[in-house]
C-alpha positions in Angstrom: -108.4 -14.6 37.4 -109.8 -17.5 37.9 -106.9 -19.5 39.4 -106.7 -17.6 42.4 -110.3 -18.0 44.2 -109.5 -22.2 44.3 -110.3 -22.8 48.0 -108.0 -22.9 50.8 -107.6 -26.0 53.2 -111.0 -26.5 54.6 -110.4 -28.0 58.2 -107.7 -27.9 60.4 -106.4 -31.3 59.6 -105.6 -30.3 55.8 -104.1 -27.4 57.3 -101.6 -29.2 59.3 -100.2 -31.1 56.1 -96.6 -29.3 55.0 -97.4 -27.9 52.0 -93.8 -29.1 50.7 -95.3 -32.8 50.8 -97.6 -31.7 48.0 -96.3 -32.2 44.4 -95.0 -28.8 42.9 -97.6 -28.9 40.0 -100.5 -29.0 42.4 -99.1 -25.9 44.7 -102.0 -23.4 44.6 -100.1 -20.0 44.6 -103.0 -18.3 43.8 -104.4 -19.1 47.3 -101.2 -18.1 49.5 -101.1 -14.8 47.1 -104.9 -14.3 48.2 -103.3 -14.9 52.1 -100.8 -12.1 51.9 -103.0 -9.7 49.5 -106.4 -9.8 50.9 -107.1 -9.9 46.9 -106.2 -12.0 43.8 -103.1 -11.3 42.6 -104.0 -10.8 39.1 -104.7 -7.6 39.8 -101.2 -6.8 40.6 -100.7 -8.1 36.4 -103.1 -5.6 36.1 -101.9 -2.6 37.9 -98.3 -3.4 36.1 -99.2 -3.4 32.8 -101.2 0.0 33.2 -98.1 1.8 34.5 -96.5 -0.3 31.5 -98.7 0.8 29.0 -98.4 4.6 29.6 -95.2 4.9 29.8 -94.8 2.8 26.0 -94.7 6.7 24.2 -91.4 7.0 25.5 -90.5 4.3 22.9 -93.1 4.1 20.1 -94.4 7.8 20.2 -91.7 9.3 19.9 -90.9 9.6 16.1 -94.6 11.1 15.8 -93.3 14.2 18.1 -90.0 14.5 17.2 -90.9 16.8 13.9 -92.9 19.4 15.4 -90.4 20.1 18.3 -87.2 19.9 16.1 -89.5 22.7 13.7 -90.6 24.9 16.7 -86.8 24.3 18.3 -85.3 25.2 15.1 -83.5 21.9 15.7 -82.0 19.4 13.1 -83.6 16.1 13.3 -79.7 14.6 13.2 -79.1 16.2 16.5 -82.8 15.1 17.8 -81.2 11.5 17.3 -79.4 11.4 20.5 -82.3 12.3 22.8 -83.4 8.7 21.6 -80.1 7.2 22.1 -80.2 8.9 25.5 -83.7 6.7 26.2 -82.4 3.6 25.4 -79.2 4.2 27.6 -80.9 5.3 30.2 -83.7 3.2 30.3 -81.3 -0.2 30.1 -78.6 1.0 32.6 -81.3 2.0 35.3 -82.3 -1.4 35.3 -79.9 -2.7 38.0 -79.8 -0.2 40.7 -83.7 0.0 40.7 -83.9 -3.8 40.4 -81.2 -4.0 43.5 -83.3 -1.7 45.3 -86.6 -3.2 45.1 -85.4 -6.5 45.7 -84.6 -4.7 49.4 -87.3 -2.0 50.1 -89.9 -2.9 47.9 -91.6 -1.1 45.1 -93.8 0.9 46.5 -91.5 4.2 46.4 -89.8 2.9 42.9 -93.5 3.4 41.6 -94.4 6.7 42.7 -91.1 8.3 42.0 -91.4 7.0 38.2 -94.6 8.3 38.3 -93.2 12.2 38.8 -90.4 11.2 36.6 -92.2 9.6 33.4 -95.3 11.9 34.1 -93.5 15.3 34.8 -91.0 14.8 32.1 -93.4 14.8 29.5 -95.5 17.2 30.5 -92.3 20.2 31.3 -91.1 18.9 27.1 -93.7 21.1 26.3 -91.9 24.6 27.6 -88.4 23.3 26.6 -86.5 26.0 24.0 -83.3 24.5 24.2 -82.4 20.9 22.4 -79.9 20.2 25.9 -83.7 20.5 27.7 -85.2 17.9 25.5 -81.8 15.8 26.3 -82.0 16.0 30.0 -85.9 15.6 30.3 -86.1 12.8 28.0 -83.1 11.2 30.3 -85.2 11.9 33.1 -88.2 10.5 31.7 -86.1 7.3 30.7 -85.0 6.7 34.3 -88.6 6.4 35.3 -89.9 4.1 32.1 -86.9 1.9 33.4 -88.5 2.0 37.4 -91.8 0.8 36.1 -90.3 -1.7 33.3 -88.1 -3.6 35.8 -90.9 -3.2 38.6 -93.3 -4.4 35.9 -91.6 -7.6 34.6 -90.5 -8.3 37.9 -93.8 -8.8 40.1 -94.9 -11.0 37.4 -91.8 -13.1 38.5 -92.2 -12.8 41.9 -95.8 -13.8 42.9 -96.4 -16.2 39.2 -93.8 -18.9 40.2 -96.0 -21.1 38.2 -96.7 -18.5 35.5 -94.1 -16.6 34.9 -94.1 -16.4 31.2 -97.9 -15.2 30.8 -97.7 -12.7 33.3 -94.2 -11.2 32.1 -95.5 -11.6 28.9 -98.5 -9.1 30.1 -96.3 -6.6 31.3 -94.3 -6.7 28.0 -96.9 -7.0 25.9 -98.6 -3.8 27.7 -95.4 -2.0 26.7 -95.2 -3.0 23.0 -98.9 -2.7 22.7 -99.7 0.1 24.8 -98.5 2.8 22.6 -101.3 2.1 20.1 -104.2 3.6 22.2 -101.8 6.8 22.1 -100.8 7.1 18.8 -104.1 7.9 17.1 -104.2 11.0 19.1 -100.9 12.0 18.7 -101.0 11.9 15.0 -104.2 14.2 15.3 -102.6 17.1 17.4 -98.9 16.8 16.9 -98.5 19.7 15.0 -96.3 22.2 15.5 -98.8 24.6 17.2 -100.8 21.7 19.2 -97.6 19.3 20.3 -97.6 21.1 23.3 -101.4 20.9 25.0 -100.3 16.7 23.1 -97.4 16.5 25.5 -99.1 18.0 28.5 -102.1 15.7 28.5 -100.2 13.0 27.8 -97.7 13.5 31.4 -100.8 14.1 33.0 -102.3 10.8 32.4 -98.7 8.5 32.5 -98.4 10.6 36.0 -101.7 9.4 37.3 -102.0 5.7 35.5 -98.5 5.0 37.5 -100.1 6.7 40.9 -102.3 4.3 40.8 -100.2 1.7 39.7 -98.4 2.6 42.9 -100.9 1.5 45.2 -101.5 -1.8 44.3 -98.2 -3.3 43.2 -96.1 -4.9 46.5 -93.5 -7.9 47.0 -94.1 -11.3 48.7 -93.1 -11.3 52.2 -89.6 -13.3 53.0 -92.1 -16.4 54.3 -93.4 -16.6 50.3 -89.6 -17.5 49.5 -89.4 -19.6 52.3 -92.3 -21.7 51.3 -91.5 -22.2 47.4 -87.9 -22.8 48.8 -89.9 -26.0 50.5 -91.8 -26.6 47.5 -88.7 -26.5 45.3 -86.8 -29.1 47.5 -90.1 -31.5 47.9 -89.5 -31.6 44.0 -86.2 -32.7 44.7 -86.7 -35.2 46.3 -89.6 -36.8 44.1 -88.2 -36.0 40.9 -91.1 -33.7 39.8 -89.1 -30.3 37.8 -90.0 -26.7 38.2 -89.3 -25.2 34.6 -86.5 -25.3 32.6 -83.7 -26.9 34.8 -84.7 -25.0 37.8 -85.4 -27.6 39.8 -83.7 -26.3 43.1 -84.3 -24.1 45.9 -81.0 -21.8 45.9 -82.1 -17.9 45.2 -78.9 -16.7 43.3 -77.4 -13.6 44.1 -76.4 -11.3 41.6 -72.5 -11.8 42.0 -73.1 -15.8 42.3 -75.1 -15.4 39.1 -72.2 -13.2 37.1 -70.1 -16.7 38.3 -71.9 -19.1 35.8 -71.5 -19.5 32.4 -75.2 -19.5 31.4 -75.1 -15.8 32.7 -72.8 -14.9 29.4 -74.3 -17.7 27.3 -77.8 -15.5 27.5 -75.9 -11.9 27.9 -74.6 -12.7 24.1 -77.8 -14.2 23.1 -79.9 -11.3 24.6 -77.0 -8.5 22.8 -77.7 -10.1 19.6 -81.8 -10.5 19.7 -82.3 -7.5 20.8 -79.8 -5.7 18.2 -81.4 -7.7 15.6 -85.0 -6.6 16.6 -84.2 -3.2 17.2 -82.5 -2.6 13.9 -85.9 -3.8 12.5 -88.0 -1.5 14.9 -85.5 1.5 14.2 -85.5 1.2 10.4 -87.9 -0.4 8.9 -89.3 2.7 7.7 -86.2 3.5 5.8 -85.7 0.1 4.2 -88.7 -0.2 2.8 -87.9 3.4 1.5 -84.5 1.9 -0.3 -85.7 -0.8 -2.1 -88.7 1.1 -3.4 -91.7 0.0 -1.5 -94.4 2.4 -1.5 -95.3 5.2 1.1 -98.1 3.0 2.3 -96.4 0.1 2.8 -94.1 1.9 4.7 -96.1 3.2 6.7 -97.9 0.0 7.5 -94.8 -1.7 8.4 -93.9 0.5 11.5 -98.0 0.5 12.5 -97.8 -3.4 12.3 -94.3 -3.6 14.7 -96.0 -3.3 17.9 -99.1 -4.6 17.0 -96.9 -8.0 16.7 -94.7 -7.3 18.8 -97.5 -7.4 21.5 -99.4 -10.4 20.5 -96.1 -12.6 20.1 -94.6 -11.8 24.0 -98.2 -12.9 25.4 -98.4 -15.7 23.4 -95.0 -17.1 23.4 -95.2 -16.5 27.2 -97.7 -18.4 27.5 -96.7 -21.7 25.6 -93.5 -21.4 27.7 -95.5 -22.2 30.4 -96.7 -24.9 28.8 -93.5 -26.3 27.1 -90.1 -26.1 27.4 -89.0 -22.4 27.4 -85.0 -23.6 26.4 -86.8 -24.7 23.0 -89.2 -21.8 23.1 -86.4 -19.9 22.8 -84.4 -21.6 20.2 -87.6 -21.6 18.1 -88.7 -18.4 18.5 -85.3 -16.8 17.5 -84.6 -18.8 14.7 -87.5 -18.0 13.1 -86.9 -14.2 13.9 -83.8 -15.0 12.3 -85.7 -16.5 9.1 -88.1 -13.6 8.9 -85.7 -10.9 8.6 -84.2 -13.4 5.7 -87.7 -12.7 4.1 -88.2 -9.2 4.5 -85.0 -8.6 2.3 -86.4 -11.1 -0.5 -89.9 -10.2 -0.4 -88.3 -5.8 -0.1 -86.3 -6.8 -3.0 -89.0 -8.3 -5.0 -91.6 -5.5 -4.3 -94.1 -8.2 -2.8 -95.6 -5.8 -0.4 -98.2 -7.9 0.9 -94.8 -10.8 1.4 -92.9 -8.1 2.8 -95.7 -7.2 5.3 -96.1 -10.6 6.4 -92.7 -11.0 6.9 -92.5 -7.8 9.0 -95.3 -9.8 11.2 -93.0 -12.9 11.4 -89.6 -11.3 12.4 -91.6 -9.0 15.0 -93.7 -11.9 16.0 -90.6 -13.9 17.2 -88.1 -11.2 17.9 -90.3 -9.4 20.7 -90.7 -12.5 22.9 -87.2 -12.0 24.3 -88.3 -9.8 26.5 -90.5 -12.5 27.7 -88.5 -15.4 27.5 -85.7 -14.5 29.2 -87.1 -13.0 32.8 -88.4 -15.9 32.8 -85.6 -18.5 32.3 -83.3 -15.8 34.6 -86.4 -17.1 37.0 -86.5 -20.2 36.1 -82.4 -20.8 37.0 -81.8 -18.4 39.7 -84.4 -18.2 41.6 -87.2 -15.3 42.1 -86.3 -13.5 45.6 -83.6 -11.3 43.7 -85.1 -11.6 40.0 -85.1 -7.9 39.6 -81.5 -7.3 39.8 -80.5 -10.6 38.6 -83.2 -9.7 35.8 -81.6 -6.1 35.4 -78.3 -7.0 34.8 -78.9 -9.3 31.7 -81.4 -6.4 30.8 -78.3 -3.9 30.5 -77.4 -6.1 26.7 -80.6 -4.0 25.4 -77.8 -0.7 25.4 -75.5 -2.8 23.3 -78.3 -3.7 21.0 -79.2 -0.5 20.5 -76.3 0.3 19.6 -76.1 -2.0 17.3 -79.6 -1.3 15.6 -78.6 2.5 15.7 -75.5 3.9 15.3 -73.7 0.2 13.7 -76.6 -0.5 11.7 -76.0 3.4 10.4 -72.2 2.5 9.6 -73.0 -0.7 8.2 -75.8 0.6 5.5 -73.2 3.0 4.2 -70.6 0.6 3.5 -72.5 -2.2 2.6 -76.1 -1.6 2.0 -79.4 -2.1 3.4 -80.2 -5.6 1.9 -76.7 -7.1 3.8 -77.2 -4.9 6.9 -80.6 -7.0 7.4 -78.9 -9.8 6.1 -76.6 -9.6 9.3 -79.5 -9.0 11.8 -81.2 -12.1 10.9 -77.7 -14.1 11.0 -77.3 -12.9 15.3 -80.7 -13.9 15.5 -80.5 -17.5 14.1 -76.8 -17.4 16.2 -79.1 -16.5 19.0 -81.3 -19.4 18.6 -78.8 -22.2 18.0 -76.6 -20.9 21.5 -80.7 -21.3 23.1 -80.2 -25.1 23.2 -76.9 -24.8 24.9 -78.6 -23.6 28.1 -79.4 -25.9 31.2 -79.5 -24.8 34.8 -76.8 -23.9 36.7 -74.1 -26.0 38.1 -71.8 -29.0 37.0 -73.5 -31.1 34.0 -76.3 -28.8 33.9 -77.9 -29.3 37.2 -78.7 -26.3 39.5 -76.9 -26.6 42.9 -78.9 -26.4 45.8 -78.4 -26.0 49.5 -77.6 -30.1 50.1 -78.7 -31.6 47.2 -78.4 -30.8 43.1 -80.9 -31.4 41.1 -80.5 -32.3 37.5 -82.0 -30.3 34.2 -85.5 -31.0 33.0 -84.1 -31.9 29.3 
């Protein structure tokens, strides 16, 4: 946290120089965040990826619990199948309305209303007797996992101009990771006379972790906009970038952004990543099962997803930063692309060590997407309305899952498992080859600004 204790202008003659004359690079935001907060801002990373990391069961827990409630419901685990379905719908589509929102009010009341809706869910599954209970709780639960995902990934972009892939990649990482420090637990106590005193405990803490959450997270006032608005256009006009094309001081709305062409470029891109990756994180179990890996193998796949998952959207964040996040992108995918190629060879082989690796690689480079691409819808439309602009793109995650549920379903059935994958890693390499299409908005790839344009990094 470092960054943000760098000292302020020390007399009032450096205080009287326009902060715009200073080259973008060299803005300390870390020091205007410490003006508005009273406090680094780090500690609003912090706050987010709690409330991130406690609701993560909603995700990753869930096929640990799903057995001993379908057993005590009397429930076939074919109909328990939609109440994840249900998750993934809800959690995508409540993206833009909670990201429209915050961008107005703030996300102060966001928070604390996810926290009675992801805590209270979880903890009334426990008395459910009917399979339409689990269905509506878990919808419930999903509406307030998607409050603190959007408010999450979007206060990273908000106050982190300058990082914005390490702190989104904090949030998402919290979320892939975060399930880990449950599942142990879990596992222990999830039986069918204990998963209740599991599920209790377990709302209990996500209510309280997000409470807390609550209290600390807040937006930049409009004069933070204003001033990188300044900062943006002093770029301008000494030809020092911000990013990946960015470059200008327009904040996009969300219809203005629905008007480009880059919007659709990364809607596809995002649809087919993220169907890719969640075909892996939906059935790995079950291919490893089909071409006769061994239980523990298996089961070492599914613990290693988020474990990778994790690591790979902090670090790729990170060198996004650093680099150029187009390429970051194209990279990444491709080689999410190329490691789904693998784990059919190495399955088909019966290399289980290969095959684990492999696992690691696709998950590695699939997971950053939820890193990479906050940040480039940042990066080229601005921050002041990032959660809805943010949210909308978001929304391709329902298509995905379809794709990784239900298609992927369809598709092993008429073709097989081994050509099913096959087709996963093909959307991803497609993904990473449309990646170096992308510039900033605006005619020959420069991002329009209010009286001047400003052309593309690359």
């Amino acid at each position: 946290m470092g960054d943000d204790t760098a000292d302020a202008p020390t007399s009032e003659s450096d205080a009287s120089v326009p902060e715009s004359d200073t080259p973008l690079s060299e803005v300390d935001y870390g020091a205007r965040a410490r003006e508005h907060l009273g406090f680094s801002r780090w500690w609003l990373v912090v706050a987010a990826a709690l409330a991130m990391a406690v609701v993560s069961p909603y995700q990753y827990v869930w096929s640990s619990i799903e057995g001993p409630l379908g057993r005590d419901l009397g429930v076939p685990l074919s109909q328990l199948g939609l109440v994840f379905t249900l998750f993934v719908i809800v959690q995508s589509g409540s993206q833009f309305p909670v990201g429209w929102w915050r961008d107005r009010h703030g996300p102060r009341l966001l928070t604390v209303a996810a926290a009675v809706l992801a805590g209270g869910a979880y903890y009334l599954l426990s008395y459910a007797t009917a399979v339409w209970e689990l269905y509506l709780l878990y919808s419930l639960g999903a509406l307030g996992v998607g409050i603190v995902y959007t408010i999450s990934v979007n206060t990273a972009l908000k106050w982190f101009p300058d990082r914005k892939g390490l702190t989104a990649g904090a949030g998402t990482m919290a979320f892939a990771a975060g399930a880990a420090l449950f599942v142990p637990y879990v596992r222990a106590n999830a039986t069918v006379g204990g998963y209740g005193a599991v599920l209790r405990n377990m709302g209990i803490v996500i209510g309280v972790a997000i409470l807390v959450a609550a209290l600390v997270l807040r937006d930049p006032p409009e004069s933070w906009f204003e001033r990188r608005r300044a900062d943006l256009d002093a770029a301008a006009d000494d030809g020092s970038g911000d990013g990946d094309g960015a470059g200008g001081a327009r904040d996009y709305h969300w219809r203005e952004m629905l008007g480009t062409w880059q919007f659709w470029l990364m809607y596809g891109m995002f649809v087919a990543v993220s169907g890719a990756g969640l075909m892996l994180t939906a059935k790995i179990v079950s291919f490893a099962q089909a071409v006769g890996l061994d239980a523990v193998t298996a089961t070492a796949s599914a613990i290693l997803l988020p474990i990778a998952g994790g690591v790979g959207r902090l670090l790729l964040g990170e060198l996004s930063d650093r680099l150029d996040r187009r390429r970051a992108m194209a990279a990444s995918f491709t080689l999410c692309g190329l490691g789904l190629f693998a784990v059919v060879q190495f399955g088909l082989l019966g290399s289980r060590l290969g095959f684990l690796a492999a696992v690691v690689v696709a998950t590695f480079f699939w997971s950053p997407q939820y890193t990479l691409f906050p940040a480039v819808v940042a990066d080229y439309y601005g921050e002041e309305n990032s959660s809805a602009n943010y949210a909308l793109l978001y929304s391709g995650k329902m298509w995905g899952g379809v794709f990784g549920g239900a298609v992927t379903g369809l598709l092993v059935s008429g073709y097989g498992w081994p050509t099913t994958f096959r087709l996963g890693a093909v959307l991803a390499l497609l993904a990473g080859g449309a990646a170096l299409a992308l510039s900033g908005p605006g005619p020959s790839g420069e991002r329009q600004v209010e009286g001047a344009a400003v052309g593309s990094e690359d």
